[in-house]
N, C-alpha and C positions, 0 to 999 in steps of 0.2 A: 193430857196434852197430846196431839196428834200431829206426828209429824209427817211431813211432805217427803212422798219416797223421791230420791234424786231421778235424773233425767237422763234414759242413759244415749240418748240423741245428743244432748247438750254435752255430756260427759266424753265421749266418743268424740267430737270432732275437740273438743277441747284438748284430750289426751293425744291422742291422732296425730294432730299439728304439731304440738311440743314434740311428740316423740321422732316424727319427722325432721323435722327441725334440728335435733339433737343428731339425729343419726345424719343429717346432710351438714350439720356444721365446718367440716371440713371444706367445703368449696362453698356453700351458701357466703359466708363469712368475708373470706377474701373478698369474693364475690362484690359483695355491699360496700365493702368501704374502700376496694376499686370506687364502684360508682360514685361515692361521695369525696372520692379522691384523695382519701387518707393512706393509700398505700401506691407502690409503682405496681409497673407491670413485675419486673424482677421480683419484689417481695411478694405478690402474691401468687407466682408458681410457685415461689421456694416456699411458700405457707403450706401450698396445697401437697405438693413433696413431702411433706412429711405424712400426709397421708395413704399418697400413694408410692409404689414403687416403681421403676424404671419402666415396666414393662406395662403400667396400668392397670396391675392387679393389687387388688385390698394389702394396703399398709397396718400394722403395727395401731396407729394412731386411727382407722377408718374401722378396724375393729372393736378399738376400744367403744370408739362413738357409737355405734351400733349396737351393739354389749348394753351400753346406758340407754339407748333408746329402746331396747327390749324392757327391762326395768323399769322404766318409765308405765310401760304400758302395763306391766303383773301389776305397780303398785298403785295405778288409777284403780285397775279391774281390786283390787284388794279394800282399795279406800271406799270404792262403791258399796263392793259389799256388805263395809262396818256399816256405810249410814243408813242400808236399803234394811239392815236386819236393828234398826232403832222403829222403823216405822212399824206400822199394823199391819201390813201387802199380806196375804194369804203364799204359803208356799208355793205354789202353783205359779202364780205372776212372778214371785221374785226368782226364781229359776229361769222364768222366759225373761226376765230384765235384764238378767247377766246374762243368756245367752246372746240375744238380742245387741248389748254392748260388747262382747267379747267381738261378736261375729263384725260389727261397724267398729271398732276400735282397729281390729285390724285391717278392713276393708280402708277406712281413712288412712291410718298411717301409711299403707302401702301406697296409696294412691298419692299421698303430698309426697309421701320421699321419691317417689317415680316422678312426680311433676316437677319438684325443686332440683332433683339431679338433672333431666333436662332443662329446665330451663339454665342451671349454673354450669350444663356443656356448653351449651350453643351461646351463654355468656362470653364464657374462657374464650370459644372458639373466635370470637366474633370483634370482641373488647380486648380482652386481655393479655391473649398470647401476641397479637399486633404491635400491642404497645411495647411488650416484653423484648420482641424484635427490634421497634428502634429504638429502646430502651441499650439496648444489645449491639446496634449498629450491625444486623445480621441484615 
């Protein structure tokens, strides 16, 4: 039986996202359920606070997220490997497949956590610190 080597296009944005995702959790989050209006403005600074510190530089809790969203990404690049060395691929191709996915794994992930962090600034900025204010009566 001959198996289908994975994809590592498909694998890449797949990983990429999540791992984004993961690493932007801290503000994406509030973020959403602001929108869907399950939180106020005050709980979702005080959410995003834990992430960040006073000053706006990486929290405790924005590192951790990060931390796992690296993770994320060794053990897609790992998981690939198991299924790409089930198939028949010549060493050659499955060398350029991981490189190929390592190189777009990271090129995605960089790119959605750089997208989703702008767009959950100019969210906060836009939506939520507003609210937080007359929430505030500031």
């Amino acid at each position: 039986m001959n198996m289908k080597s994975p994809n590592a296009f498909k694998w890449s944005i797949k990983y990429g996202l999540i791992s984004a995702l993961t690493g932007m959790l801290c503000c994406v989050a509030p973020a959403v359920l602001f929108m869907f209006g399950l939180m106020g403005g005050v709980v979702a600074i005080s959410f995003a606070d834990f992430f960040y510190k006073e000053d706006g530089s990486l929290g405790t809790g924005s590192i951790i997220l990060r931390t796992v969203a690296i993770g994320l990404g060794i053990y897609a690049t790992y998981i690939f490997r198991k299924k790409q060395n089930q198939c028949s691929v010549d060493r050659k191709r499955k060398n350029l497949n991981l490189a190929m996915l390592i190189f777009l794994l990271i090129t995605f992930g960089i790119s959605f956590f750089l997208a989703f962090e702008s767009w959950s600034s100019w969210y906060f900025d836009e939506f939520i610190v507003p609210q937080q204010q007359k929430e505030l009566n500031i």
